[in-house]
C-alpha positions as a LaTeX table, in Angstrom:
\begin{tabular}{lrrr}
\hline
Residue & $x$ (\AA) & $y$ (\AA) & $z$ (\AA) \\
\hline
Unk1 & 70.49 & 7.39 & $-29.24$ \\
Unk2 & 68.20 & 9.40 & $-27.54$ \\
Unk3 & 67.87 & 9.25 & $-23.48$ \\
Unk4 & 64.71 & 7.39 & $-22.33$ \\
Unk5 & 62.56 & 9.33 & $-20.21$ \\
Unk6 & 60.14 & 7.87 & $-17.77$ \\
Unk7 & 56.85 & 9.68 & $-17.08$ \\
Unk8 & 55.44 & 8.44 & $-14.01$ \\
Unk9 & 51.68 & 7.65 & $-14.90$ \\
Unk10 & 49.06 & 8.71 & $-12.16$ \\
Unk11 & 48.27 & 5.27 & $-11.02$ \\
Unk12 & 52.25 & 4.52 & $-10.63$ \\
Unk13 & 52.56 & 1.73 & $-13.25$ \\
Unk14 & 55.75 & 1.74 & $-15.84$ \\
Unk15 & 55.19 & 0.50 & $-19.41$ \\
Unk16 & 56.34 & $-3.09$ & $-20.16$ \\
Unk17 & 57.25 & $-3.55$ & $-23.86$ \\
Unk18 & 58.63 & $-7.09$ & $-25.06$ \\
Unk19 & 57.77 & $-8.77$ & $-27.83$ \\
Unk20 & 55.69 & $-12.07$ & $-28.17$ \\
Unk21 & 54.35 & $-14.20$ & $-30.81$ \\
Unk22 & 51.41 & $-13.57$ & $-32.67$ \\
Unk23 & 49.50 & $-16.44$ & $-32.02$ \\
Unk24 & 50.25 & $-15.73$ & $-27.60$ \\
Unk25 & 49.25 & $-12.01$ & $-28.24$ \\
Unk26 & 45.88 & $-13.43$ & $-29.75$ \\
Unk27 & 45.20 & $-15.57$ & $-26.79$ \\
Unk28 & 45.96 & $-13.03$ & $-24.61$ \\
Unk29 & 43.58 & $-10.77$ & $-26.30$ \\
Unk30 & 41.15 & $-13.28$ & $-26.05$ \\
Unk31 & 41.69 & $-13.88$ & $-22.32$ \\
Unk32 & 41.50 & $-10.64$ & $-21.22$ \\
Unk33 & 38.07 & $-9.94$ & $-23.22$ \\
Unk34 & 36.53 & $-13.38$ & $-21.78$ \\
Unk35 & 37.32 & $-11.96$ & $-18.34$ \\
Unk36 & 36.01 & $-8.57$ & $-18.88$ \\
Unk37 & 39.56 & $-6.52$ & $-18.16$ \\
Unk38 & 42.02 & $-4.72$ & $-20.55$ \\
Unk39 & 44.99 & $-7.07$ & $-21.67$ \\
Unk40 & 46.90 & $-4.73$ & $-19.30$ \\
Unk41 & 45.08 & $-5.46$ & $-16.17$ \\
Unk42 & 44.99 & $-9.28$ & $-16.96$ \\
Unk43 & 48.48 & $-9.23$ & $-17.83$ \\
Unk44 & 49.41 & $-7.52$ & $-14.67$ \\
Unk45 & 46.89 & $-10.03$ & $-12.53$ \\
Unk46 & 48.61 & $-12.96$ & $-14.30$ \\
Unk47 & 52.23 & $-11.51$ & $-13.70$ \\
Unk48 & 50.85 & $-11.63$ & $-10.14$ \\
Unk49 & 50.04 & $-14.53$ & $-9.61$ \\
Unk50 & 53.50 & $-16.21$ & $-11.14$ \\
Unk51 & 55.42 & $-14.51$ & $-8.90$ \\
Unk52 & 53.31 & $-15.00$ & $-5.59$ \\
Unk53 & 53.67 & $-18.65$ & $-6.90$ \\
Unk54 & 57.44 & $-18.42$ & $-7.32$ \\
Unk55 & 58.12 & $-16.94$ & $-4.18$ \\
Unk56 & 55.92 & $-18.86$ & $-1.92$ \\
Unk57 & 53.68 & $-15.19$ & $-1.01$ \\
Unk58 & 56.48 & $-13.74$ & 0.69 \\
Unk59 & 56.86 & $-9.52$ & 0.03 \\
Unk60 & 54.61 & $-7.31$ & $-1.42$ \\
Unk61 & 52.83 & $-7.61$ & $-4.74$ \\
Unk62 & 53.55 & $-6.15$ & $-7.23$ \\
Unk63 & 50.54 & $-4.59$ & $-7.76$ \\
Unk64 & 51.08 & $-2.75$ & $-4.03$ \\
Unk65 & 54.60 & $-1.13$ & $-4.98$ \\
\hline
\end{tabular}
């Protein structure tokens, strides 16, 4: 297997690949267009948000790293 090799992007984000169902990829889609932003910046807003919820605010977000 070949080694993985990370190329740091200019704005410092890493891809995130997993794999979700067709129908949630669709709404996704769909959310990001009705809110004007690329399904990676909504996905990274909403990813966010859960975890300022989960950890009550506390540390930085992840957006800041």
């Amino acid at each position: 297997m070949p080694a993985v090799i990370w190329a740091d992007r200019p704005d410092g984000s890493v891809q995130l690949a997993t794999r979700v169902p067709r129908s949630l990829h669709k709404r996704l889609k769909l959310a990001a267009f009705e809110s004007e932003a690329t399904l990676s910046e909504w996905v990274t807003d909403a990813l966010t948000r859960h975890l300022e919820r989960c950890t009550g605010g506390k540390g930085k977000r992840v957006a800041d790293e």
